[in-house]
C-alpha positions as CSV (number, residue, x, y, z in Angstrom):
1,X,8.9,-57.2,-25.5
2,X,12.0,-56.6,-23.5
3,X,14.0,-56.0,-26.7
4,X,11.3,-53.5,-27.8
5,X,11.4,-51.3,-24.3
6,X,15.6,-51.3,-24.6
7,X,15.4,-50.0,-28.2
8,X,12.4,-47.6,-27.0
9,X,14.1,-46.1,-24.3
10,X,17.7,-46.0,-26.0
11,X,15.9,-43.5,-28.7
12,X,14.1,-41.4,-26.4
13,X,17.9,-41.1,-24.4
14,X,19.1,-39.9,-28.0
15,X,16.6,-37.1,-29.1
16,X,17.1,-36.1,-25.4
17,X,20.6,-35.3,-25.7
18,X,21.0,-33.6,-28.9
19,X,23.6,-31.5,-28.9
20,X,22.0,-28.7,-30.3
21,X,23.7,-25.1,-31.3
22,X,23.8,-22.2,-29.2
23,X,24.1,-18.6,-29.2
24,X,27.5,-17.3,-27.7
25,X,28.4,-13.7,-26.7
26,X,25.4,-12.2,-27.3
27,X,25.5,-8.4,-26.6
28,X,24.7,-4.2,-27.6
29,X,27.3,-3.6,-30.2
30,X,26.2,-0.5,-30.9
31,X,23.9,2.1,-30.0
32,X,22.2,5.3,-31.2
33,X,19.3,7.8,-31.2
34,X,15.9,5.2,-31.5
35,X,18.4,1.9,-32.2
36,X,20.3,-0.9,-30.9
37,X,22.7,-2.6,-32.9
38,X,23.0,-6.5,-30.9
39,X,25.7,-9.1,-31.8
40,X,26.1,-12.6,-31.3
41,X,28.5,-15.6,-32.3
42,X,26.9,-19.1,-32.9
43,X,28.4,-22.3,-31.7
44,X,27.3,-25.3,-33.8
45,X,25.8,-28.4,-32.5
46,X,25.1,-31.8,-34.2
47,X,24.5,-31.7,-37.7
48,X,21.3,-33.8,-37.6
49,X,19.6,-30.6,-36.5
50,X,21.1,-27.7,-38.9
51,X,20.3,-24.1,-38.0
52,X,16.8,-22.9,-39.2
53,X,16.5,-19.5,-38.3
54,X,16.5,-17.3,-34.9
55,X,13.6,-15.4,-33.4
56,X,14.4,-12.1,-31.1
57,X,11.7,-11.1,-29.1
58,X,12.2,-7.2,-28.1
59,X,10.4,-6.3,-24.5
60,X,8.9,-9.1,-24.1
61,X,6.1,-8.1,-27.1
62,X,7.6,-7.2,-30.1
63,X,9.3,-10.6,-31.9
64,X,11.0,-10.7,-35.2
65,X,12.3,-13.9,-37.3
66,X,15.1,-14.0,-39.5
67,X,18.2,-15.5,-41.1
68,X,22.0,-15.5,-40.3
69,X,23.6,-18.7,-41.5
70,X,27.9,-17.0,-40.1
71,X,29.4,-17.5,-37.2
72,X,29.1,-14.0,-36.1
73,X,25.8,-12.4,-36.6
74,X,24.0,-8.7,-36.1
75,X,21.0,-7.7,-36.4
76,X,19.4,-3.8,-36.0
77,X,16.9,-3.0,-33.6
78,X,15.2,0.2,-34.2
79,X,12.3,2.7,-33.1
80,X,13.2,1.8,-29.8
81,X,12.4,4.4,-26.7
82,X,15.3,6.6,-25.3
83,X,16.0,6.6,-21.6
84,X,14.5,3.0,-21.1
85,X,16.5,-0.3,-20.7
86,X,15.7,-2.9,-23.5
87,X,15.6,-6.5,-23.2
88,X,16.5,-8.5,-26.2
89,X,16.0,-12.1,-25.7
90,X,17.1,-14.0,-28.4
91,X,16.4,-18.2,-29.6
92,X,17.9,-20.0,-31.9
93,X,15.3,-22.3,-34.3
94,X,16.8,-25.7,-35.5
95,X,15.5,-28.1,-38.2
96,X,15.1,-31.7,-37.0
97,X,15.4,-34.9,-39.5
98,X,11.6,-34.7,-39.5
99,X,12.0,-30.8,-40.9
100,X,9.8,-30.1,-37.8
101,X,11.4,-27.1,-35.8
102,X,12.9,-27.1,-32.2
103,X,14.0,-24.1,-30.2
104,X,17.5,-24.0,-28.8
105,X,18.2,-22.2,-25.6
106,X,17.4,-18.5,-25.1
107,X,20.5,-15.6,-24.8
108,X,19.6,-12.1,-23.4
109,X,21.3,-9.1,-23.0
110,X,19.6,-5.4,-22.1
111,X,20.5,-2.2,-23.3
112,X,19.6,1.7,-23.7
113,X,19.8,4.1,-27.0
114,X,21.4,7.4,-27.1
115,X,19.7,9.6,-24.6
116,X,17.5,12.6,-25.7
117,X,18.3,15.7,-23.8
118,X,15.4,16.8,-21.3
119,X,14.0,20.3,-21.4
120,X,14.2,22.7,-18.9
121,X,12.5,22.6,-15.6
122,X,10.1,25.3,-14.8
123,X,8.2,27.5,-11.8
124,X,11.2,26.8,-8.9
125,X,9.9,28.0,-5.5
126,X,10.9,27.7,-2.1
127,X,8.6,25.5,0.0
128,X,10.5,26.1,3.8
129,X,13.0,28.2,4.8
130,X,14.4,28.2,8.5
131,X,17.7,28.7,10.2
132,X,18.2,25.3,10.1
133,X,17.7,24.3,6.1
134,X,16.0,25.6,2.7
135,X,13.7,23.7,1.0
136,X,12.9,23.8,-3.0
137,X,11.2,22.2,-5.4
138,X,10.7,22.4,-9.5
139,X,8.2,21.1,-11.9
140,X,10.2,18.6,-14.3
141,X,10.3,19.5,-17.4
142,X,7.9,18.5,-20.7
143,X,10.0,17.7,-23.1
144,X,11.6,14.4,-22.0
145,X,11.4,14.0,-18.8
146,X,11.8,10.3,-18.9
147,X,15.8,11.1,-20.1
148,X,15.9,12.4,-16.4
149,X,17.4,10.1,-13.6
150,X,18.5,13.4,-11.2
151,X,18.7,17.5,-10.9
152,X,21.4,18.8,-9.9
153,X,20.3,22.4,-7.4
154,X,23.3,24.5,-7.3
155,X,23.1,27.7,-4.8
156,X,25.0,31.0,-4.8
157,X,25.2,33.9,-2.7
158,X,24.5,36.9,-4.3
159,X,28.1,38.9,-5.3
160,X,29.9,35.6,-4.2
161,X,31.6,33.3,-6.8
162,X,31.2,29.8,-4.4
163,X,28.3,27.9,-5.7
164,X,28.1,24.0,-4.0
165,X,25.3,22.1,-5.5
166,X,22.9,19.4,-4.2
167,X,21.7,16.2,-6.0
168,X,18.2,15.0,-5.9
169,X,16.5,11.7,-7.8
170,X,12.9,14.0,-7.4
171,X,11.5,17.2,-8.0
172,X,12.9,18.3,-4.5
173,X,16.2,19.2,-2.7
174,X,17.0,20.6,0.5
175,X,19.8,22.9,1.5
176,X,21.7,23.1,4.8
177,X,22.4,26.4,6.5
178,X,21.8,29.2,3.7
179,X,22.3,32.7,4.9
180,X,19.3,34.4,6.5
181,X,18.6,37.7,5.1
182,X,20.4,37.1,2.1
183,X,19.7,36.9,-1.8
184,X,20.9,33.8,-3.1
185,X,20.8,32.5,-7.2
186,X,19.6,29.4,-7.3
187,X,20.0,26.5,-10.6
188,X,18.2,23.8,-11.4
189,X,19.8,21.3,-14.2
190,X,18.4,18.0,-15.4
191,X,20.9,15.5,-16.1
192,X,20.2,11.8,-17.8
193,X,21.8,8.3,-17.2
194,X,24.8,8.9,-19.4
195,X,25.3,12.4,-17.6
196,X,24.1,14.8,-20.4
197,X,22.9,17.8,-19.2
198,X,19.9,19.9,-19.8
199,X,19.1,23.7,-19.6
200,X,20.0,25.2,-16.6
201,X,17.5,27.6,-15.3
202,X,18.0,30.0,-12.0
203,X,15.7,31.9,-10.2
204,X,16.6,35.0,-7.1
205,X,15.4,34.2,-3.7
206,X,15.3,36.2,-0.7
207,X,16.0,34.1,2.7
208,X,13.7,34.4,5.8
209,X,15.3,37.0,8.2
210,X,17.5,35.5,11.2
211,X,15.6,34.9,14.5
């Protein structure tokens, strides 16, 4: 019985530590508009347990099995959203000597496509104006606003050429010290993650008169 329990235990110690394959490196090659181009290289492991296949699992919903018996593999990735960071989780699939599969460890890696330039913002209006500081705000606009991680308000005096701008991460900004009595031309310009910019649009404002 004892002899039975040593062998037992010795296999169970053995399938434990299989020295499976693993996924190296595995990263965004390559991007466009709608696609992700993800690259990988793959160490092998014992050869008792071959390389099956590998599953990638886009967003945790979308997953996809496939092939790539080389070292270095890629795969495609496409109809993906612009302006939104991806996950891309990806598992190698092993054969065992019972042609059963195992899973090897899971690599990940995030990434974004090429962004889509927003559309123009629309109806800007001033929502407080004191001696003290202007206030503004904008509708975003309708055709991608998602590409849009800050507007950038820019602010010149009428028949001046200085124009400083302001950054805001919402539909608002606020100005410091603007002229009373004055016409100023104010901008408003979307701009997404990788700094692309969208329309510009400028409206004339008259400032409150000086107290």
């Amino acid at each position: 019985m004892k002899c039975i329990l040593f062998y037992l235990a010795a296999f169970v110690t053995a399938c434990a530590t299989v020295d499976l394959g693993y996924v190296n490196n595995f990263h965004v090659k390559e991007f466009g508009t709608g696609y992700v181009k993800v690259a990988w290289d793959f160490v092998d492991g014992n050869t008792s347990h071959p390389l099956h296949k590998y599953s990638l699992t886009v967003d945790s919903d979308l997953t996809m099995e496939f092939k790539c018996g080389k070292p270095a593999c890629e795969r495609i990735i496409e109809d993906l959203d612009a302006c939104v960071e991806h996950l891309f989780e990806l598992t190698p699939i092993f054969y065992t000597p019972t042609g059963d599969d195992m899973d090897g460890t899971l690599a990940s890696t995030t990434g974004y496509t090429t962004d889509e330039i927003p559309g123009a913002v629309s109806n800007i209006k001033v929502t407080a104006d004191t001696d003290v500081e202007t206030s503004f705000k904008w509708n975003q606009p309708l055709v991608n606003p998602k590409c849009v991680v800050l507007y950038r308000l820019c602010y010149r005096l009428d028949g001046e050429t200085d124009n400083p701008c302001v950054e805001s991460n919402t539909t608002t900004a606020t100005v410091k010290s603007m002229s009373a009595c004055a016409t100023y031309h104010v901008t408003v310009t979307p701009v997404t993650p990788s700094g692309k910019e969208g329309p510009t649009i400028e409206s004339v404002f008259e400032t409150h008169d000086g107290g």
